[in-house]
Structure formats: structure tokens, C-alpha cells
C-alpha positions as CSV (number, residue, x, y, z in Angstrom):
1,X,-6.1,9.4,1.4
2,X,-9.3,8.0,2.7
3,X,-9.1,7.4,6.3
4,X,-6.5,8.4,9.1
5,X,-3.3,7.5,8.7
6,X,-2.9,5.6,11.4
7,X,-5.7,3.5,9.7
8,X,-4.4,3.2,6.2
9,X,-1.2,1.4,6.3
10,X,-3.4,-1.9,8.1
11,X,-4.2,-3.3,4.6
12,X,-2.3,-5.8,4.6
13,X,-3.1,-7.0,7.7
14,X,-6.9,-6.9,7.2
15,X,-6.3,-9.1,4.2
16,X,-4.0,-11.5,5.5
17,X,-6.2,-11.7,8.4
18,X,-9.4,-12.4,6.8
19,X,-8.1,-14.2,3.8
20,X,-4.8,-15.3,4.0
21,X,-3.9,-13.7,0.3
22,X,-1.3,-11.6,-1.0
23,X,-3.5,-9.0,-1.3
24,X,-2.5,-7.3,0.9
25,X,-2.0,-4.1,-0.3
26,X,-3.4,-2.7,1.9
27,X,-5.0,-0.5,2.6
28,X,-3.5,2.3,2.5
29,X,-5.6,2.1,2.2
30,X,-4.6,1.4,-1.0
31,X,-2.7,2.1,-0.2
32,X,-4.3,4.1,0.7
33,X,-3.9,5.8,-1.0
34,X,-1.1,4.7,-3.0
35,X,-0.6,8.0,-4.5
36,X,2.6,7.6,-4.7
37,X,4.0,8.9,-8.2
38,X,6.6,7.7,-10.3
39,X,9.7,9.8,-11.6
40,X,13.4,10.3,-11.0
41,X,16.9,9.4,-11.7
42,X,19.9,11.2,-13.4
43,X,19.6,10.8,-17.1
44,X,19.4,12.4,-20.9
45,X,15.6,14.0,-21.6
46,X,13.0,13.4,-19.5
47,X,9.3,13.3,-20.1
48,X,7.6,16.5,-18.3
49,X,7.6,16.4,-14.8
50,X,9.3,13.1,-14.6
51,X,13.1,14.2,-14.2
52,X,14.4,10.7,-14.7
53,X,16.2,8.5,-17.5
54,X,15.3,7.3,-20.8
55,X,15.9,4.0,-22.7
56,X,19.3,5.8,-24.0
57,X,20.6,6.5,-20.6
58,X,23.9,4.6,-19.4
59,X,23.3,1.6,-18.0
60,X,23.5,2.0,-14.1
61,X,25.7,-1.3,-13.3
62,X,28.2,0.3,-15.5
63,X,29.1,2.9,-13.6
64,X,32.1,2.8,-11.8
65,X,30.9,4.0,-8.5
66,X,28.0,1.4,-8.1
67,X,30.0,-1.7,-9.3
68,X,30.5,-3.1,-5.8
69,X,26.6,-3.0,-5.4
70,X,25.8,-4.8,-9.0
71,X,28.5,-7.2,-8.4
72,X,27.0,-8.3,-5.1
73,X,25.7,-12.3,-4.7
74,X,23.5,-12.7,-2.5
75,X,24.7,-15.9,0.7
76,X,21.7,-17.3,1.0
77,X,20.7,-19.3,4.3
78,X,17.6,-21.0,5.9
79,X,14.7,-19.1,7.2
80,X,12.0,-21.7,7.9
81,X,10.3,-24.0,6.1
82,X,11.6,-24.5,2.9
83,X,12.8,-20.7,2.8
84,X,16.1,-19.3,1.9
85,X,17.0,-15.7,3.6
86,X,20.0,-13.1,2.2
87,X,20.6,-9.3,2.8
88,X,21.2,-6.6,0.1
89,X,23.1,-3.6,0.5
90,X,22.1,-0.6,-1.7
91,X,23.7,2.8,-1.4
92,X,21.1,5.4,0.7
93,X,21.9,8.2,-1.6
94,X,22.1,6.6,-5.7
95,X,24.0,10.4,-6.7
96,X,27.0,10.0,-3.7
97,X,27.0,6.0,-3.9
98,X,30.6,6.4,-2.2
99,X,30.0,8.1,1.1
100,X,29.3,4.4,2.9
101,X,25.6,5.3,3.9
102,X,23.8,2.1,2.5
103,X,20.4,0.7,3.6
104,X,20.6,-3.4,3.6
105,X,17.4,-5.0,2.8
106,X,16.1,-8.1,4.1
107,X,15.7,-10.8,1.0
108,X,14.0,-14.1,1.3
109,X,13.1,-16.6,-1.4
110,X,10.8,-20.0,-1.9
111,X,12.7,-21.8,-4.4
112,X,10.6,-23.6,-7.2
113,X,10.4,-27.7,-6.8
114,X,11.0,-28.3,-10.6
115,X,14.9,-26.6,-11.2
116,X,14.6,-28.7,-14.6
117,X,11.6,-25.9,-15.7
118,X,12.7,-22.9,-13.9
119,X,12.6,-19.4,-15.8
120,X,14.0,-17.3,-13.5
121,X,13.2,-15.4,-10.2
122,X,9.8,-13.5,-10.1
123,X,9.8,-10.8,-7.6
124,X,6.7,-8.8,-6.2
125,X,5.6,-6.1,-3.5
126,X,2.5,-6.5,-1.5
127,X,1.6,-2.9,-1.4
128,X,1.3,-0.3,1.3
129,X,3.7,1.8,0.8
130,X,5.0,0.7,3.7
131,X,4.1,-3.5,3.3
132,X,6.5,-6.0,4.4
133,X,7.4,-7.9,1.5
134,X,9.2,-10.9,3.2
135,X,6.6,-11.5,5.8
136,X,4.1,-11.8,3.3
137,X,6.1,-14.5,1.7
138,X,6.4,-16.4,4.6
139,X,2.4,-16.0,5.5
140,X,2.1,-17.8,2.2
141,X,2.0,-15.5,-0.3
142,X,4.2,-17.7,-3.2
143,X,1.8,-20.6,-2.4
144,X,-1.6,-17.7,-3.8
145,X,0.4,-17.6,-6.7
146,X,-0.7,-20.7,-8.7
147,X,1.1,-24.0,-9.0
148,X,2.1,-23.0,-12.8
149,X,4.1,-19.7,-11.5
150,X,5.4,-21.9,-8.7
151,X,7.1,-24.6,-11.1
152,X,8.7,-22.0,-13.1
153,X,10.1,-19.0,-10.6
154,X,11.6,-19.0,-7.5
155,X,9.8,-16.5,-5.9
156,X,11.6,-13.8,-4.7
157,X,10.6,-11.2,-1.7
158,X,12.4,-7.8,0.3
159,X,11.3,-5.3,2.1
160,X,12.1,-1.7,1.0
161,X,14.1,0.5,2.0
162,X,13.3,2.0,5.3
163,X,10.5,-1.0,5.3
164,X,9.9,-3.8,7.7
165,X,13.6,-5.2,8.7
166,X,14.8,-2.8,6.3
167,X,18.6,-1.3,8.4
168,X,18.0,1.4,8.7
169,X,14.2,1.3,8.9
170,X,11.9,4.7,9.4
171,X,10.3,5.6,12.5
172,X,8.4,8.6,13.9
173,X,8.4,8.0,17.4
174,X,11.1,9.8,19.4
175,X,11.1,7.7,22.4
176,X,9.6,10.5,24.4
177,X,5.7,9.8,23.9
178,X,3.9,7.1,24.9
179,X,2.7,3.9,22.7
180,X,-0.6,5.4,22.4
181,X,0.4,9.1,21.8
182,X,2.0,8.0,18.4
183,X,1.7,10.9,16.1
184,X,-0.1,8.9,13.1
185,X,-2.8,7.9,15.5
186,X,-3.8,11.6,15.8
187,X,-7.7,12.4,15.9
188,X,-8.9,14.7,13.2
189,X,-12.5,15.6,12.8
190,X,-14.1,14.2,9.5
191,X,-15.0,17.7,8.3
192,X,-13.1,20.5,10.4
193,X,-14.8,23.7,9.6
194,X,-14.7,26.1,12.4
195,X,-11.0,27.7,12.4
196,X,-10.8,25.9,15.7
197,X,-11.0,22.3,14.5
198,X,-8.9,23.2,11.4
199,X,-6.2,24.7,13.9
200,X,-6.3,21.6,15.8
201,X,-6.0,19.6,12.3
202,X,-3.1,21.2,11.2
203,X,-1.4,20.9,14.6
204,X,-2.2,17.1,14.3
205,X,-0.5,17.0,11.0
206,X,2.2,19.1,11.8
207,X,3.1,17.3,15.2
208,X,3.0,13.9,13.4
209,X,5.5,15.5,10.3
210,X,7.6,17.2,13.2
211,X,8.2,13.6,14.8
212,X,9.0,11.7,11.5
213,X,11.5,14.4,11.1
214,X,13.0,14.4,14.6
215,X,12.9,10.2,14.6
216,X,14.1,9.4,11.2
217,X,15.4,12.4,9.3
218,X,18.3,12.1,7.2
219,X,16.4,8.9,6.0
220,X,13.4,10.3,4.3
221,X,14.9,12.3,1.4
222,X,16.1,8.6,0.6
223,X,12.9,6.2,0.7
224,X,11.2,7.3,-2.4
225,X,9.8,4.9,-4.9
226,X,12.3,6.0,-7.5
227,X,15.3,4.5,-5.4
228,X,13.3,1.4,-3.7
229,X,13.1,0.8,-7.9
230,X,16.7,1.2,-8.7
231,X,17.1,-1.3,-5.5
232,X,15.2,-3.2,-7.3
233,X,17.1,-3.5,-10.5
234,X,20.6,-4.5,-7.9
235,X,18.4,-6.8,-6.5
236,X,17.8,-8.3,-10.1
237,X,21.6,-8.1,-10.9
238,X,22.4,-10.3,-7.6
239,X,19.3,-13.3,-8.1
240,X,21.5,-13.4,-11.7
241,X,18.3,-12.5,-13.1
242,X,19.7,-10.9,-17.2
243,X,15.5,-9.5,-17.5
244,X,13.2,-8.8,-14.0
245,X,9.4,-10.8,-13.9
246,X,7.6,-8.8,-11.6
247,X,4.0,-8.6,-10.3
248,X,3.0,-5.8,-7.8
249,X,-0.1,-5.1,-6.2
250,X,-1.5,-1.2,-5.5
251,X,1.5,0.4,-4.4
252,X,3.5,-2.2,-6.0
253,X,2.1,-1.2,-8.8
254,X,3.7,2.3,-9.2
255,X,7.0,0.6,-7.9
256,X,6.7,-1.3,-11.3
257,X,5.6,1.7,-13.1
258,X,9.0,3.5,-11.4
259,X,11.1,0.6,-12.4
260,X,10.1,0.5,-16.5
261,X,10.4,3.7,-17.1
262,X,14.0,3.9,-15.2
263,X,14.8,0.7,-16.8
264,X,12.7,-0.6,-19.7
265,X,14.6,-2.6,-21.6
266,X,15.3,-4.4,-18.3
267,X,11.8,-6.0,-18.3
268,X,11.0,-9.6,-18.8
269,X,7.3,-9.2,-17.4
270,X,5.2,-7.3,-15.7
271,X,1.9,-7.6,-13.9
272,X,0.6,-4.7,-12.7
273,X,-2.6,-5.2,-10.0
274,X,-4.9,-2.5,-8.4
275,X,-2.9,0.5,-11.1
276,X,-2.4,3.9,-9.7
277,X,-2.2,6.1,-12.6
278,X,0.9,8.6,-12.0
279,X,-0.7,11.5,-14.2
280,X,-2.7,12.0,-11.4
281,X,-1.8,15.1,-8.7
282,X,-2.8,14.4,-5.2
283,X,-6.6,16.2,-5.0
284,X,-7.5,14.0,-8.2
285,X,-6.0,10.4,-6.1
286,X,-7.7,11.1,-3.1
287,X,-11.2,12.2,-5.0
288,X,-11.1,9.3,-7.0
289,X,-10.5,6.9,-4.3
290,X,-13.2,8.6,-1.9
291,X,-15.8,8.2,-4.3
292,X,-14.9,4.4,-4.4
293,X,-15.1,3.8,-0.9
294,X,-18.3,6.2,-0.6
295,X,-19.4,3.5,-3.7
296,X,-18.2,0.3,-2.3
297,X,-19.9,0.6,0.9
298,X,-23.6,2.1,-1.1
299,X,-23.0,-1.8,-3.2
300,X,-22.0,-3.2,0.0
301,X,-26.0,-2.4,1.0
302,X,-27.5,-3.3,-2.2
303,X,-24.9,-6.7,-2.2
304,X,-24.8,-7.7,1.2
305,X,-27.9,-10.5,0.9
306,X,-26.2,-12.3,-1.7
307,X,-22.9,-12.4,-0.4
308,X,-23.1,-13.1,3.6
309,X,-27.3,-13.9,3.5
310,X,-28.9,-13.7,6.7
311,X,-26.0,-12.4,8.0
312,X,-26.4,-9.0,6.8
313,X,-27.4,-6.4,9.6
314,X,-30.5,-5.6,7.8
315,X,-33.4,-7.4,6.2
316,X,-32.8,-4.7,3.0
317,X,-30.5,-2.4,1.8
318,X,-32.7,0.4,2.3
319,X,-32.4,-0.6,6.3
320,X,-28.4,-1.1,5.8
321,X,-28.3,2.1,4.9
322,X,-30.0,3.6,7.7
323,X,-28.2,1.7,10.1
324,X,-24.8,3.1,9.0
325,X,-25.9,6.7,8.6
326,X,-27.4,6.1,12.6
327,X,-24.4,5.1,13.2
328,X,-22.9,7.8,11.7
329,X,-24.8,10.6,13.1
330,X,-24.8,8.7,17.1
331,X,-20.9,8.6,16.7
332,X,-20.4,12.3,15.8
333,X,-21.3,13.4,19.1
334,X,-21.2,9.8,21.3
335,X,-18.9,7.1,20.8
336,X,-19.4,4.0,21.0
337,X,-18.2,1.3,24.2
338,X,-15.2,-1.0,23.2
339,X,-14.2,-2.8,25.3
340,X,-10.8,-2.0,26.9
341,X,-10.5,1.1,25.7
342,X,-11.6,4.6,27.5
343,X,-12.4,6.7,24.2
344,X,-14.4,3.9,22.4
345,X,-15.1,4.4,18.7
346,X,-15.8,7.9,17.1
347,X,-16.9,8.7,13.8
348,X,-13.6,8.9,12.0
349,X,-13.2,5.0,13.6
350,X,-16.2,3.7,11.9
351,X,-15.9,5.3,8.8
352,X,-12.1,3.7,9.0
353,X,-14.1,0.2,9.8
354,X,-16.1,0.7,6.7
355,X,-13.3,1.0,4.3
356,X,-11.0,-1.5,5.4
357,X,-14.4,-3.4,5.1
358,X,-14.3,-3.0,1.5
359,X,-11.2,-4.5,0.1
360,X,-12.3,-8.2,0.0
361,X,-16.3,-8.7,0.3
362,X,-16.0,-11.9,0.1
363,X,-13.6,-12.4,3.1
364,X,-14.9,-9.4,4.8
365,X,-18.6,-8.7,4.5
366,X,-19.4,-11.2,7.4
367,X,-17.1,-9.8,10.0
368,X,-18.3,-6.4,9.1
369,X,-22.1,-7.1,9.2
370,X,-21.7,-8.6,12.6
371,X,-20.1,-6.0,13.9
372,X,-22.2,-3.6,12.4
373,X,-25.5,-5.5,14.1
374,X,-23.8,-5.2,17.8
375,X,-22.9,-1.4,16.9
376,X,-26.3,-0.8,16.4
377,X,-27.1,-2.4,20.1
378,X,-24.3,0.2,21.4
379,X,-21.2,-2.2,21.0
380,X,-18.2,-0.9,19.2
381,X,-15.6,-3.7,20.1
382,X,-15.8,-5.1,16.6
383,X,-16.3,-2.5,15.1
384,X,-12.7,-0.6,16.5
385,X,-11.0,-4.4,15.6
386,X,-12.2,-3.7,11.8
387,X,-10.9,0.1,12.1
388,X,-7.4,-0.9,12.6
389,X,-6.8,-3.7,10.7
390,X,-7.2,-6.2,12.9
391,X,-9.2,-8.9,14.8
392,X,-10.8,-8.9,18.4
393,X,-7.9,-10.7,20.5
394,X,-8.7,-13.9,21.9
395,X,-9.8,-14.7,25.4
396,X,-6.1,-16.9,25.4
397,X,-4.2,-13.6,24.0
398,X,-6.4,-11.2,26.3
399,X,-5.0,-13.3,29.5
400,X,-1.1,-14.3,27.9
401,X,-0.8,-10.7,26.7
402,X,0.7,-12.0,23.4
403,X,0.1,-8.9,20.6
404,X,-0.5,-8.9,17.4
405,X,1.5,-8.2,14.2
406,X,1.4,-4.7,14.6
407,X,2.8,-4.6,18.5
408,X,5.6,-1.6,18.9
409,X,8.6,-1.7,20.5
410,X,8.4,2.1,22.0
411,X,12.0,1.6,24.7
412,X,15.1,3.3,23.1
413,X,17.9,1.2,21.5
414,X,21.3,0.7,23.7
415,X,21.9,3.6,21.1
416,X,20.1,6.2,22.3
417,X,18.2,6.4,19.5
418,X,14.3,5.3,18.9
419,X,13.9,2.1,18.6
420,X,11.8,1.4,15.7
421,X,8.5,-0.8,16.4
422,X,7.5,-4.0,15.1
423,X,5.4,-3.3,12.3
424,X,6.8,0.2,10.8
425,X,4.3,0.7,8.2
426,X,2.4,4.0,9.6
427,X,5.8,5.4,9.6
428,X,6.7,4.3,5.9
429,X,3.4,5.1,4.6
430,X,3.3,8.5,4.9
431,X,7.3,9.1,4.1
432,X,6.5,7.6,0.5
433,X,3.2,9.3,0.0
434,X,4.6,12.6,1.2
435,X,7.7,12.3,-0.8
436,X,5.9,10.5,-3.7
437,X,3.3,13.2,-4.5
438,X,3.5,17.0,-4.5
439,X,1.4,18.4,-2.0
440,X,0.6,22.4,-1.5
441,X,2.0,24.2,1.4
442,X,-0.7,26.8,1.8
443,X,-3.6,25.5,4.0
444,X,-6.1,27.5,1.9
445,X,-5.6,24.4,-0.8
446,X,-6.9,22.1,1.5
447,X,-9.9,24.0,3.3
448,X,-10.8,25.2,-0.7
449,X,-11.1,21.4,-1.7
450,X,-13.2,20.4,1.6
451,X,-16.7,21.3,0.2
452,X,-15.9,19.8,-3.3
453,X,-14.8,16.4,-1.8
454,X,-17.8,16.4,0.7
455,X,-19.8,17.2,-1.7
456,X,-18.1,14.3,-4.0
457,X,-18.1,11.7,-1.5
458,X,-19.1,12.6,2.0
459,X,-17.3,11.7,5.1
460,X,-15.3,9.6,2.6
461,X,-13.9,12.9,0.7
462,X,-13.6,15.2,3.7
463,X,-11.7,12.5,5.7
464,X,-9.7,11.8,2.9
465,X,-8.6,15.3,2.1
466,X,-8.0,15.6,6.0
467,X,-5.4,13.0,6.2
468,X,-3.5,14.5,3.1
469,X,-2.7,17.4,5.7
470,X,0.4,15.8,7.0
471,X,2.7,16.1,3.9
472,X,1.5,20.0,3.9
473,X,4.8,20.1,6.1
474,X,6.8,16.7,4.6
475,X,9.9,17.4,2.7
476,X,9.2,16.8,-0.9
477,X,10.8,14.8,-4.2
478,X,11.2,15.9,-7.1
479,X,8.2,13.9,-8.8
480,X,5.3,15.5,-10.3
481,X,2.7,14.0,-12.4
482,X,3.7,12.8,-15.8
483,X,2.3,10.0,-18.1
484,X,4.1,7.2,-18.0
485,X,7.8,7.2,-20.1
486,X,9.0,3.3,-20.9
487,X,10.3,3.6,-24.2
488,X,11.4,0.1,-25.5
489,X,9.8,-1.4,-22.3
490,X,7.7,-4.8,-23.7
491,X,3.7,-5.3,-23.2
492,X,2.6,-4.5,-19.6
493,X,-0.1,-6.2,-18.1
494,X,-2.6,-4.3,-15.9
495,X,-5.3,-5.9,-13.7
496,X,-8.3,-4.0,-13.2
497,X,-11.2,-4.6,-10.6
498,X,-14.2,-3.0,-11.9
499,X,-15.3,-2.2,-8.3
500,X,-11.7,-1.5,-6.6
501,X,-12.5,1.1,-4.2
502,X,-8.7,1.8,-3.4
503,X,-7.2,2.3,-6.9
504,X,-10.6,2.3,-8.9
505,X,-10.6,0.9,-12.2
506,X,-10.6,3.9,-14.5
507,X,-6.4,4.2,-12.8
508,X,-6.2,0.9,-14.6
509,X,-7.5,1.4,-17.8
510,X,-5.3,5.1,-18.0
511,X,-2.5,3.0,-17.1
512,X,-3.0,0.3,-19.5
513,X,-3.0,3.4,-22.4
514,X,0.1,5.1,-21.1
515,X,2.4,2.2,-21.7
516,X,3.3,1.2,-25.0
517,X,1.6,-1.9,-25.6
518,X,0.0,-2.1,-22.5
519,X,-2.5,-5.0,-22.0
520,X,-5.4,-4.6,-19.7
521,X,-7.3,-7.4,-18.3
522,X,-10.6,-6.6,-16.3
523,X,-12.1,-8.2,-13.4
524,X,-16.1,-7.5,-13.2
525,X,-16.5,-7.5,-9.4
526,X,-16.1,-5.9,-6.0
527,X,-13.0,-5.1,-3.8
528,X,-9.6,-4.4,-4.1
529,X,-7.0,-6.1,-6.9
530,X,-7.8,-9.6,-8.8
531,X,-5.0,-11.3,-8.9
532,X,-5.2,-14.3,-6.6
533,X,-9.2,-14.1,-5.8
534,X,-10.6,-15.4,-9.0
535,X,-9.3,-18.3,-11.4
536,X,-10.1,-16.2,-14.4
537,X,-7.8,-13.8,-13.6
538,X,-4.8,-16.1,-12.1
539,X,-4.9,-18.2,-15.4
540,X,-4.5,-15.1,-17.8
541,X,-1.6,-13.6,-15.4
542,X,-0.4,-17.2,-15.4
543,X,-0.2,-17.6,-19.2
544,X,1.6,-14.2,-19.8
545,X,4.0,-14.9,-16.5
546,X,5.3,-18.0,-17.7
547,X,4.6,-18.1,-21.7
548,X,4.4,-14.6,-22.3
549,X,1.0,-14.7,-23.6
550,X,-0.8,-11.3,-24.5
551,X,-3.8,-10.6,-23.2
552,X,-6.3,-9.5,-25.8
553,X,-8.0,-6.3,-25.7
554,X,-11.5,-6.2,-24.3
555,X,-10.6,-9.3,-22.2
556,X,-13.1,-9.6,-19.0
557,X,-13.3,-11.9,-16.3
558,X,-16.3,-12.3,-14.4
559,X,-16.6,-13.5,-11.0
């Protein structure tokens, strides 16, 4: 991962804030680090490291034991405008289907105008791990889709398990610490090297995996991307869907990865947006993504004139530079003011503004310039807004008190138990990753890979390999990395952004490779994912969507 936790799982918000588009993976950056890895469920031979079915395996809605969760139909009601709502129940635990712990998933749907035309349902996730899938519809997300995909599915949206609405939904706050002490907010230097600071970083990441467990642990063995994909397939089962269309962005993407090899002959279509390449183990993700950031924000100098003009906190990229390694340097040792808050912004805070900077230029580059010029006169405020994912509040909201998406309920439920807070996605972020991806347990892994990944990409690397400490102590799956196994699955379509700092473009084309008949389609510019930014890109998704139309190889769209 690239930046602190607790600044990762804002990527949706940053790009629904700034531009309104599904893009949202977020950050996770990328989710942020998406690393999640695909693999998993009972079956005949499995490809290495990948315990999980084959083509050949017995088809899950025929067993006895999840009949009742196939045979579901979903009662749909109103939601707002022009939305229907329904719930799906899906067992907790796939192996002991029968011992009545079940997680029911919030569904919602924008029905396509043109019934006559209609194809089927086309479902998506938005990324994260950890994004809310039906909120996103109802920002707008089906409407980013194209008016072609619009006329022919009814677009189809949940949050996963544990996710969001999700009952029950993760959470790692006990009720006993306050709304700022959340464990996923915890400090950690950008480069700990005395054994003082890496004490104090693995005391972070151990009190933040400590809480998780204490808030919400019988539920993480259970919120893995291998079972939010078989929830997927009942979800298929109960829209009356015979084949599944889906399109998922960064995380999404290995959600779709999970679901074709599990269930290949199951898929229709499949877009695949901002890949992350499941051969990859956990040092190789977060490298690979530092050195994006650590290169999207170098082209973010060189690129700023011609995308925001005289906006741009420096007459030329040479002075860009120097203003963010000033600002680098000053905020090692001196934080900056913010308003409203007594700690102001640190080092670890900018370099988190700088990334989340990075994942639509065009939508971003502004915001980020300005509040790079009033960092540079000593003001941070914009600055911190950008390092969490969201925007200044309003004079109006300042004085009414009204929060943002992200706002936490932190009181306990009549229960007794933590309630969980508003936006869950810090929480859901780092169960999936953790879960997801192998990590080591000795420390020495981590401290032997800090030079390598400073050396690699900077603050970028060592801030990155810092926030992987918190699944040092996270119960793991049983996933390791594999290439991808869909035997009998049809062609795959991958999207790759040439300068995707999150899930960088050389994850795409290895994807592309590892599925049989994998298509990929490239998109020559900055930021993170294509579909839904450029019209290149949405007609070719479009055409192999609705018509099933392959996408040639070599095929480049430019922006």
C-alpha cells in the first residue's frame, strides 16, 4: 500500500467528489492497493497456490445445502428516483451453509427505459476493497455508463459482504476510543529506522489489527474476495440472470478475476478496469504501485501547464518540483497549520495529498495545485482536505455541523456491541487486503525491504511498505499468488491506463495474457482506470458489453 490506511480507502470519495464518475475505486488507494488476490473454493484440482474449483467442479446451486440461497427472488421496492432496492442473504461461512449465520447484502437496481431491447442485468463494483456499491449507483454511476449500456441492462449494484449496509458489516472500533483515536488513523513515520520508531510502527499496526479483531471478529475469516465472488454468482441466480455481464474497476477487478476462475462457464461478459495481476505477492503490489505514484506526481510536474495552465504552483516543472520536496523536507520536522485541527499536516499527510492527487488529473490537478501554492505560504487546510479524500467544508456545513460521507457513528448499539460508522471502508479495506494477500509474520521482512523500496520510489515505497505492517498480525486466507485459472471462461476484456499510478499498466497487460483469450484495450494517458473518462474507451467497452465485440490486439486509445 502506498499511503496510511486510514488514507487509502478515500478513493472513492476523492473521485466522486471531484468528478462525479464511477471511478471510484479508490484509492486504496487503488485500492490502494488492491492487492487483494484471487483463489479459493472447494473443488477437483486446483492451479498452484489457488486452492479453488475448476470448470469440472459441481455446480454450486446444485448442492443441496445452498438451494434455499439460489432459489432466492429478490422483492424489489423503491429507493429514490427511478431506483428499485432488495436484500440478499448469502450464507457467512460457504463450507457450513446450514448453521444460520448469513450476511444479507443491500441490492439496488436502475432499470433500463427500453424493456423491448434489454439483455440482461450488468452488475459492477466500484473498487476499494471496501467501496459501497449501491451508493455509487445512486451518486450516478449507471448514468457514466453510456446510453448504449443503459438501453440494454438494468444495472445492477450491492455492497459486499461486511461492506457499506452490508448486516453484518465490519468495524474496528470497540466503542471504547474516541472518534479520532480510530486505529486506522494511526501515525507512522514515512521511513522508521531507529528501533524506536519501528517499535512504535509495529505497535500502530498491531493496536489497529488488535481492534479489528476485538470489534468484528468472527466476521473476518468470512469477507474475502473468494466468497463476496460466490455472493456474486447467488446474486446472478436471483436477478434470473442464466450468464453474469460484469465490469469492475481496481478492486473490482480481482472480484471478477475471483468470480471466472470459480465460475467460468458462468460468464456472459467481462470488463475488467485498472487489472491487479494476482501472480503478484504483496512486496511486488506495493513496489509496483509506489513507483507509480512516485511517477505520477514527477508527470504531474512536467504536465501540470498543460492541464490546469496558470494554475499550476510553479511557472516550470523544475520549480514544481522544488516546491514539493520543500514541502517535504519543512513537514518532516514542522507541520503545517490547518485549520481546525491541533496537529496540522505532517509529512505522511502530504505525501497522502499527493497520491489521492493522482487518480484523475483532469478533475484533480486544480484542487491540488491550489493547495499546493497556499502550502507553500504555510497553509495546509487544503492540503489535509486532499489527504483524506475529501473537500474543505463549507462556511454553511462549518456553522450547521452537517458531515460529510465519511462521518462515524462511534455510540454503541442498544446491543452493546460497536456500532459500526457511516462509511466502513477503513475497516473493510484492510480485512480484504489482509485476508486477500499473504503477508510475513517476522518483522525482519519488512525492515529488509525498506531500503529497496526507498530506494525504488522514495517516501512513496517506504510509506507504502509501512502501511503493509498491519496484516503482519491479520489472520490469513488461504490465497497465494497463482496465474489466473478460468478454463472455458469466454474472452475477457482488460482496460489499461498507461499512466495508472494505482494498478499500473504492466498489471493489465499480465492480466490480459493469463486469461484465455484475454483482450486488452489501452488507454495512453494519466490517472487511474479508463472506463468512463474517455469516449474511446467507453465505445469499445460498449461494443463488447452489448454486441460482444472483440477487441483487437494492439488496440489504443489516446486521450
Amino acid at each position: 500500500m502506498i499511503i496510511p490506511w486510514s488514507d487509502q480507502l478515500r478513493e472513492y470519495l476523492v473521485i466522486r467528489a471531484a468528478a462525479r464518475r464511477r471511478q471510484a475505486f479508490v484509492i486504496a488507494l487503488a485500492v490502494l492497493g488492491t492487492t487483494s488476490l484471487v483463489a479459493c473454493t472447494a473443488g477437483s484440482t486446483a492451479a498452484p497456490g489457488r486452492p479453488g474449483a475448476t470448470a469440472a467442479s459441481a455446480d454450486p446451486a446444485d448442492r443441496p445445502d445452498l438451494r434455499r440461497f439460489y432459489g432466492q427472488r429478490l422483492a424489489w421496492r423503491a429507493c429514490g428516483d427511478s431506483y428499485q432496492c432488495a436484500d440478499l442473504t448469502v450464507p457467512m461461512d460457504y463450507s457450513r451453509p446450514g448453521d444460520g449465520k448469513t450476511f444479507v447484502l443491500p441490492v439496488a437496481k436502475a432499470a433500463t427505459s427500453t424493456a423491448g431491447r434489454r439483455i440482461g442485468s450488468l452488475l459492477y463494483n466500484p473498487g476499494g476493497p471496501g467501496e459501497r456499491g449501491v451508493q455509487a449507483l445512486k451518486d450516478g454511476l449507471a448514468d457514466d455508463l453510456g446510453r448504449g449500456v443503459r438501453e440494454r441492462f438494468d444495472i445492477v449494484a450491492f455492497d459486499p459482504r461486511g461492506v457499506g449496509e452490508s448486516r453484518p458489516a465490519l468495524t474496528c472500533r470497540t466503542g471504547t476510543e474516541s472518534d479520532d483515536a480510530s486505529p486506522a488513523a494511526a501515525a507512522m513515520p514515512l521511513y522508521p529506522r531507529t528501533a524506536s520508531e519501528r517499535a512504535d510502527a509495529l505497535a500502530g499496526a498491531r493496536a489497529t489489527a488488535d481492534a479489528c479483531q476485538k470489534a468484528s471478529g468472527p466476521l473476518l475469516p468470512h469477507v474475502g474476495t473468494d466468497d463476496a465472488a460466490r455472493d456474486l454468482d447467488v446474486l446472478r441466480a436471483a436477478l434470473g440472470d442464466r450468464k453474469l455481464t460484469y465490469v469492475g474497476w481496481s478492486y473490482g477487478t480481482s472480484l471478477g478475476t475471483s468470480y471466472a476462475e470459480q465460475f467460468p462457464r458462468r460468464v456472459r461478459a467481462m470488463v475488467l478496469d485498472g487489472a491487479v495481476d494476482p501472480s503478484l505477492d504483496w512486496r511486488q503490489r506495493m513496489l509496483g504501485q509506489a513507483k507509480g505514484f512516485r511517477d505520477a506526481v514527477a508527470d504531474y510536474a512536467d504536465s501540470c501547464a498543460a492541464t490546469v495552465g496558470d494554475a499550476c504552483p510553479g511557472a516550470t516543472p523544475e520549480e514544481i518540483r522544488a516546491l514539493i520536496d520543500r514541502l517535504l523536507r519543512r513537514t518532516r520536522t514542522e507541520p503545517l497549520r490547518v485549520d481546525g485541527s491541533e496537529d496540522g499536516l505532517d509529512a505522511a499527510g502530504l505525501v497522502s495529498a499527493l497520491s489521492l492527487s493522482m487518480y484523475t488529473p483532469e478533475a484533480q490537478w486544480q484542487g491540488l495545485s491550489e493547495a499546493l501554492r497556499e502550502a507553500d505560504g504555510g497553509d495546509g487546510t487544503k492540503l489535509a482536505a486532499l489527504g483524506t479524500g475529501g473537500e474543505e467544508e463549507t462556511e454553511e456545513e462549518q456553522e450547521s455541523g452537517t458531515a460529510s460521507d465519511d462521518e462515524s457513528q462511534s455510540e454503541e448499539s442498544p446491543s452493546g456491541q460497536p456500532s459500526v460508522p457511516e462509511d466502513n471502508s477503513d475497516a473493510a479495506l484492510i480485512a480484504v487486503n489482509c485476508l486477500d494477500v499473504p503477508h510475513p509474520r517476522d518483522e525482519r521482512a519488512y525492515w529488509d525491504a525498506l531500503a529497496p523500496a526507498d530506494k525504488a520510489a522514495g517516501v512513496y515505497g517506504t510509506s507504502g511498505l509501512t502501511g503493509e505492517l498491519v496484516c503482519k498480525d491479520w489472520p490469513s486466507g488461504r490465497q497465494q499468488p497463482h496465474r489466473v485459472d478460468a478454463a472455458g471462461v469466454p474472452p475477457v476484456l482488460v482496460v489499461g491506463t498507461e499512466g495508472d499510478p494505482a494498478t499500473p499498466y504492466g498489471e493489465a497487460v499480465s492480466l490480459a495474457r493469463q486469461f484465455p483469450g484475454g483482450m486488452l484495450l489501452s488507454f495512453e494517458a494519466a490517472g487511474h482506470t479508463g472506463y468512463g473518462r474517455n469516449a474511446c474507451v467507453d465505445r469499445k467497452v460498449e461494443e463488447y458489453l452489448v454486441s460482444l465485440a472483440k477487441v483487437t490486439p494492439g488496440t489504443t486509445c489516446a486521450p
